[in-house]
N, C-alpha and C positions, 0 to 999 in steps of 0.2 A: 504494500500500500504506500502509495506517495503520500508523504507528511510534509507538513510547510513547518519548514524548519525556519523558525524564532527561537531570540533566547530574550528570557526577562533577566536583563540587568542594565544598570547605567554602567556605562563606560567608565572604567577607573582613569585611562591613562591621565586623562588632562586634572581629573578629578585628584589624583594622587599628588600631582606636581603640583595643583595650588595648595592643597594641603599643606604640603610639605613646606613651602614656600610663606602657608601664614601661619601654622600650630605646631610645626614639628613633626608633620605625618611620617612617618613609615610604611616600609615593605613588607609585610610576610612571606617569607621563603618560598610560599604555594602560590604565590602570584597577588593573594587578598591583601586588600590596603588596609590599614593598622593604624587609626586613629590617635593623638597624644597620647590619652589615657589608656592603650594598650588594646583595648577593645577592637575587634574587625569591623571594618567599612563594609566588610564583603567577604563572601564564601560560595564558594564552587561546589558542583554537585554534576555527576553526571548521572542524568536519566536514561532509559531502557528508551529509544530512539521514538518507537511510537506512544512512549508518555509523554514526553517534552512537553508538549500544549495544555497538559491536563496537571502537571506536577506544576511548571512552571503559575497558574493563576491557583494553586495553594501555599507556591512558595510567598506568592505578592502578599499573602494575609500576615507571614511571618515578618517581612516587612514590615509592613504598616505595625503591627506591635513593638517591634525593637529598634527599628532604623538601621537596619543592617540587610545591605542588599543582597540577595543570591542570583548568581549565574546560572543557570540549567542548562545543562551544553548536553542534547541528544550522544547517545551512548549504547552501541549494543552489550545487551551485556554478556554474550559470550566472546566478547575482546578487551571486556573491561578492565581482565583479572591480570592476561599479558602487557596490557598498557602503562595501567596503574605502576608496575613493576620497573617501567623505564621513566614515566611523567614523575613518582612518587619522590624519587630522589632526585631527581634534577630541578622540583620547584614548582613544576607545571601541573601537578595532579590536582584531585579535586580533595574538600572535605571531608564529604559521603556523598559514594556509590552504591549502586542499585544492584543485587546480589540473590539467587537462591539457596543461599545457604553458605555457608563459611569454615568449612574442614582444612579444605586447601589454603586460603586466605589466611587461617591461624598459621598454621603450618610455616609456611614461606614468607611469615612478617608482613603482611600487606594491612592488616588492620592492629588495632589499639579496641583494649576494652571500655567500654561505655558503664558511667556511673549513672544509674535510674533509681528514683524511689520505687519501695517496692508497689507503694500506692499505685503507681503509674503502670508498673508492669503485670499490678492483677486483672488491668481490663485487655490486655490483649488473649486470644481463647486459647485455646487447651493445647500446650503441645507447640506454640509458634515461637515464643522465648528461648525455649531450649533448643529449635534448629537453627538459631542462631547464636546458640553458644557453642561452646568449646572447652572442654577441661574445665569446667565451674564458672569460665568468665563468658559474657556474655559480651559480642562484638556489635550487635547490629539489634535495630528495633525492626518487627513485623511490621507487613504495610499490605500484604494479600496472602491468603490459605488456594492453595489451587487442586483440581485434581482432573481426569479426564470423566468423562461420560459422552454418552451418543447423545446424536444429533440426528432427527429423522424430519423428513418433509411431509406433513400428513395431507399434503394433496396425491402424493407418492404412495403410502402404505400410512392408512389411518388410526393403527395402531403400532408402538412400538415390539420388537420382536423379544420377548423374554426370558427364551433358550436361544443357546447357540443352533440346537437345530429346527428354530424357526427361523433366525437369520439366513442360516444356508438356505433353506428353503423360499426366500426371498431373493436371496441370490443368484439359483438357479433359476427360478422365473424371471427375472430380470435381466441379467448379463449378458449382454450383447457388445463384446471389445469392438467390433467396427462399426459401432454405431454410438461407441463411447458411454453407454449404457450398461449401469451396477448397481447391484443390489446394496452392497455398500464398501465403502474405501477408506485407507487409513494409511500411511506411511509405515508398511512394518518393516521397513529395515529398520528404523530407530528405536533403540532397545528401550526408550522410555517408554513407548505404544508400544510395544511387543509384549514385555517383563511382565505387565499383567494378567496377559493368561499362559505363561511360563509359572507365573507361582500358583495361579489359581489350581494348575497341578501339580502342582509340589516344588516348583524350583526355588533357588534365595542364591540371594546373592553372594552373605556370609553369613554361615550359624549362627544362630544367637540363641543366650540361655539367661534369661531372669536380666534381660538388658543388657549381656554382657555379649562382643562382637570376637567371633572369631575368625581374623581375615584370612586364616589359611588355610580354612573352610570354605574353600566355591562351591557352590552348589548349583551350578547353570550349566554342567552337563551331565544329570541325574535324569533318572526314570522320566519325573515332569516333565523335565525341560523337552528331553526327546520326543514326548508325546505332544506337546505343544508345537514343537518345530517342524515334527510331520504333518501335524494339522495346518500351519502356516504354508508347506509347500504343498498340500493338497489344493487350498485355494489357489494357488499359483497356477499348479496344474491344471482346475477346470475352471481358471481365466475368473474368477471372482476377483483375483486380484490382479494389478499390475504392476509388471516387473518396473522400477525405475519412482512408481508415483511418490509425491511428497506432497504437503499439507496444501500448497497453493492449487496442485492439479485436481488434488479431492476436493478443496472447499470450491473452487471455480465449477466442478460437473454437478455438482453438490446446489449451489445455486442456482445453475440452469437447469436445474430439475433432472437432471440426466443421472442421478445418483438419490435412491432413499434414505440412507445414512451415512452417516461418517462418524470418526470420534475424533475429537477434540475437546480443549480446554477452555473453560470459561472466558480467557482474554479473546477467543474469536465471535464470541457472542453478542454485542453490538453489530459486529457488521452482517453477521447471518442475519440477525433479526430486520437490518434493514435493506436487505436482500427481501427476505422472505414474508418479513410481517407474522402475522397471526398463523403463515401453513407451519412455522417453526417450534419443533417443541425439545425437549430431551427426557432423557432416559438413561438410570445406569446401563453396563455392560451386561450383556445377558450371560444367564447361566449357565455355567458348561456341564459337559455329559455327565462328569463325575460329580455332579449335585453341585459341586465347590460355585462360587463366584469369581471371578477376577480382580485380582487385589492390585488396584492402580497405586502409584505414587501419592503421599500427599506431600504435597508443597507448601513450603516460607518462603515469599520473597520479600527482601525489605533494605531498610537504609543500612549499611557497614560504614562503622567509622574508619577513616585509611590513618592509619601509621604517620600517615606523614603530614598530617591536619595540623598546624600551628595554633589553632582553637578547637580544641577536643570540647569544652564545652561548652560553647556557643554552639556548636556542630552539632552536640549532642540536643539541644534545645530545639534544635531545625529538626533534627529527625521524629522529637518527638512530637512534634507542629505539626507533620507531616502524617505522620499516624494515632493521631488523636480522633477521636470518635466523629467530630465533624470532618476535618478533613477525609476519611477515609470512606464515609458516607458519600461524599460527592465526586470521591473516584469510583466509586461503584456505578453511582449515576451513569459518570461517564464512560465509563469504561466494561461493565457489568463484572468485574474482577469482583470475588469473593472478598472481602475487608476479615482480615486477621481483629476484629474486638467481639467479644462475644456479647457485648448488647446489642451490636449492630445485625451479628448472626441469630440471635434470637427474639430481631423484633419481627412485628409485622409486615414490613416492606420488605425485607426478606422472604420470610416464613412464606408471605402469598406470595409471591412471582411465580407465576408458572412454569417459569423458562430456567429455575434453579429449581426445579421439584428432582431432576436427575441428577444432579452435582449433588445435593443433598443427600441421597441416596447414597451414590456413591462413596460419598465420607466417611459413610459410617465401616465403609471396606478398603477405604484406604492406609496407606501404614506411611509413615515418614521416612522421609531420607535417611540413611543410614549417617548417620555424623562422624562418617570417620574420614579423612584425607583419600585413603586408599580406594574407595568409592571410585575416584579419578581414573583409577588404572581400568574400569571396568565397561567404558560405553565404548571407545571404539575396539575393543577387540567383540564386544557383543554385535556391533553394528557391522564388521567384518563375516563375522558369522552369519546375520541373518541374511547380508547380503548374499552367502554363499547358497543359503538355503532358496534363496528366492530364484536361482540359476540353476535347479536340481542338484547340485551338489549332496553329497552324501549329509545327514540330518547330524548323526551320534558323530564324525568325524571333523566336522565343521565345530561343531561343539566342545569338544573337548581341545581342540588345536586352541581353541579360542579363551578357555580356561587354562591351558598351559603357557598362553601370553600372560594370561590375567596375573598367575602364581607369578610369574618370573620378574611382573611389572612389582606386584607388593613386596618381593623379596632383594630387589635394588633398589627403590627408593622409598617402598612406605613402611620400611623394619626400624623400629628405634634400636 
């Protein structure tokens, strides 16, 4: 999606030199201008590229409370974590960055811990605090809970399918690859869409017992997992799926009606709905044959304070601006992202939308990121694999080659 890239902030440069010029202003090392009294003129922040317009008129409110300007400089954030790495010490980085989660980040020094009353940290909901800590300290405030669920066109199929083998069965009546017509589409090479009906029969990523992680314990080429991967190249095989597709080629057949499902994440839910209107609904993942459900991802994503912030807490005051019950309501507005506060999740604006009745669902069978660094070593060797499977490749050999990356990835760099 093209986004009109704006950034709210006044320009420091000239602002800096009269400063200086009539009170003694100063520099901050991270580029923020620094008032006589020590205080910042200004703080940087990079936003996740398609929030920029929506973060930026909740940063203006923190403004207007403190007089202390913020930048919002558009930011994907899966290049945020390489960046930060080389902008951090040289001066150019931002305050706080926009993050799912912080294993890695602790790890490799890119973030500082954040000091929060606890007041403040018992409104955000269950489970979101802690995916953004680390070792007891916490780096980052929540600002959205995410998870996947379907997405069905009920001009398409007027009810959603609630086994896996009514889906197939919608599939094979529908599936017509030359005429770009499916029953329904998903991006499964990426392990994040895939992983949930991998565990739904049994795979993990790494054993756990009573909260505790054993990373040299893969469990993604076990019994489940092979069951799941032959199920993934059976769709292959009778063309339900397509080899290559990814979230724009499915949400695109998806909107011109040429597709009755998809799965996807809450952040595509404004632009479906205004695609679709009223034909749009959702639905969790349907049930597989083994009774089980599909155990998606759940998601944190929110503000990380960087290491290299010369106002950690002014920084931290921004974040909590930014994830405060009202702001975090009127990113939902706009954005329909699920808000990480649990008043926000259990009022009525919520509760009734129709269009979170499957996200909510969902939730209740989601499980959280694994917090541990070594998580890292695990999506492109999974993403190798499913690619292999989605080209007939052998299922059980694909798989275990790709956990034998995995072991050798956590045994040189994620072994203390």
């Amino acid at each position: 999606m093209d986004m009109k890239k704006w950034t709210v902030v006044v320009s420091l440069m000239s602002a800096s030199v009269l400063a200086a010029c009539s009170n003694g202003g100063d520099e901050g090392t991270n580029g923020a201008s620094e008032a006589a009294d020590g205080e910042p003129r200004q703080l940087l922040i990079w936003a996740n590229d398609d929030d920029e317009e929506h973060v930026a008129a909740l940063a203006a409110g923190f403004t207007e409370e403190t007089g202390i300007e913020v930048e919002v400089v558009p930011f994907a954030m899966d290049e945020q974590e390489q960046s930060i790495s080389l902008d951090g010490p040289s001066g150019r980085g931002p305050d706080l960055f926009y993050q799912p989660g912080v294993g890695n980040l602790a790890l490799t020094g890119l973030v500082q811990p954040m000091e929060v009353d606890e007041e403040i940290l018992a409104q955000y909901s269950e489970g979101s605090t802690e995916a953004l800590s680390y070792q007891g300290e916490l780096y980052g405030l929540p600002a959205v809970v995410e998870t996947l669920a379907m997405y069905y066109n009920q001009d398409v199929i007027p009810e959603a399918p609630e086994t896996m083998e009514e889906l197939e069965a919608i599939a094979a009546d529908m599936t017509d690859p030359s005429n770009d017509q499916f029953g329904f589409l998903y991006p499964a090479t990426d392990f994040y869409f895939s992983f949930p009906f991998m565990a739904g029969y049994g795979a993990y990523i790494f054993a756990e017992e009573e909260g505790v992680y054993d990373q040299t314990d893969v469990g993604l080429a076990n019994d489940g997992a092979i069951q799941a991967g032959e199920m993934f190249q059976r769709w292959y095989e009778n063309g339900y799926l397509m080899v290559g597709v990814n979230n724009d080629i499915a949400q695109g057949l998806f909107t011109d009606g040429n597709v009755a499902a998809i799965i996807n994440g809450p952040w595509a839910l404004r632009e479906l709905e205004e695609s679709l209107g009223d034909s749009l609904a959702t639905a969790p993942l349907p049930q597989l044959d083994n009774g089980e459900y599909p155990r998606t991802f759940l998601g944190t994503k929110g503000w990380m304070l960087s290491e290299y912030s010369d106002y950690p807490e002014e920084a931290t005051q921004l974040a909590i601006h930014l994830t405060s019950e009202e702001s975090l309501a009127e990113f939902y507005r706009a954005t329909g992202e699920m808000p990480a506060n649990s008043a926000l999740l259990e009022s009525e604006e919520f509760q009734n939308d129709p269009l979170l009745t499957g996200f909510a669902t969902q939730l209740e069978r989601a499980e959280p990121f694994i917090p541990l660094p070594a998580l890292s070593a695990v999506w492109d060797p999974m993403a190798d694999a499913l690619e292999f499977i989605s080209t007939g490749e052998n299922v059980e050999e694909a798989l275990e080659e790709s956990v034998e990356m995995i072991e050798t990835d956590i045994s040189q760099f994620y072994t203390e």
